[in-house]
N, C-alpha and C positions, 0 to 999 in steps of 0.2 A: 504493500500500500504506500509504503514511504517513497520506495524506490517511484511508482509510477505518478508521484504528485511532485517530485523532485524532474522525472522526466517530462511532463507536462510544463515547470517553467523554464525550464533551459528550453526548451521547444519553443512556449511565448517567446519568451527572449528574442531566439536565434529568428521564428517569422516577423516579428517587428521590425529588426532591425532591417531583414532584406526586403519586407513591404514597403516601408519609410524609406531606403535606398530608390525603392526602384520607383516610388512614385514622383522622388524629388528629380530623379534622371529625367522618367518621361516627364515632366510638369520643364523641365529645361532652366533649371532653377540655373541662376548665374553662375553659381559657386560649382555646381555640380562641372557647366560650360567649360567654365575659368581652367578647373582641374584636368581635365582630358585636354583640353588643349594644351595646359603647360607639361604634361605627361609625356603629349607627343601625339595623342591619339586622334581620330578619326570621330567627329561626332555622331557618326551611325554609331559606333562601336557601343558610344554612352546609349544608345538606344537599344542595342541587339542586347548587351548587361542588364539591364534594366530588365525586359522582356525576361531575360532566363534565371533573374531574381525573384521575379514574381512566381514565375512558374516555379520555381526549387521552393519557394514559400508555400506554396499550395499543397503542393507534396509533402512536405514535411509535416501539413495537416491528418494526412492518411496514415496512420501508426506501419503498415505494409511499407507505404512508399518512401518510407525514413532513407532506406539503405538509396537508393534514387535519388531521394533529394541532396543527400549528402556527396554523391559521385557526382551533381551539378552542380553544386555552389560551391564545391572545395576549390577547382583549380580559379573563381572568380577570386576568393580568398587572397589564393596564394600570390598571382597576378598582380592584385591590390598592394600586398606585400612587396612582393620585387619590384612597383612600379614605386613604391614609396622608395623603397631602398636606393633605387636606380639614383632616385633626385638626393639623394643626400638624406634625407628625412627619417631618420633611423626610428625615432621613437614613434613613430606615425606607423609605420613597418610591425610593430606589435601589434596594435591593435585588429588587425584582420586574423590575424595569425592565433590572438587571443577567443580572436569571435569562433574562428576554427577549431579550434579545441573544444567549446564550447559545444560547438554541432557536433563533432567528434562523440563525447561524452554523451549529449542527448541521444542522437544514433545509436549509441551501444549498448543504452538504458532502456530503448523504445526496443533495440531489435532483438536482443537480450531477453524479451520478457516475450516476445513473439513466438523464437526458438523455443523457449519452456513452457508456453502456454502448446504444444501442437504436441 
């Protein structure tokens, strides 16, 4: 019981943050703009992330589709990471890396209880 109420907030959590990501991406918020361009990136790029944020969000709403959601928003994660890293911004570089973990743990608490439930 503990375990899956502990899994149920690292889950909020980890859907928040990529809903709120992706909605600020599509919505074309300045800051979101500013960042991919000073990255290097391709403003589609901030659109096609966005899109596959949402979607890794939704899925991770399906206790099945955990292992799924987590095979698509890891390498956004990582990405995020070495794109921070790239620019110098080392402590900025944790924080995806932290969110990653995070889904990491969720996943293994949602999937974990799948495998023993069957």
């Amino acid at each position: 019981m503990r375990r899956r109420i502990i899994a149920r907030i690292l889950t909020g959590l980890v859907v928040y943050n990529f809903a709120a990501a992706a909605v600020v991406k599509l919505m074309g918020a300045q800051f979101a703009v500013d960042e991919f361009r000073r990255f290097g990136y391709p403003q589609e790029l901030r659109i096609v992330i966005a899109l596959v944020e949402l979607a890794g969000s939704a899925l991770l709403l399906v206790p099945r589709a955990a292992l799924l959601a987590m095979v698509t928003l890891s390498p956004i994660l990582v990405g995020a990471a070495v794109s921070h890293w790239i620019v110098h911004e080392f402590k900025l570089s944790c924080l995806p890396l932290l969110l990653l973990a995070i889904l990491g743990a969720a996943t293994r608490m949602r999937w974990g209880r799948r495998e023993h439930s069957e």
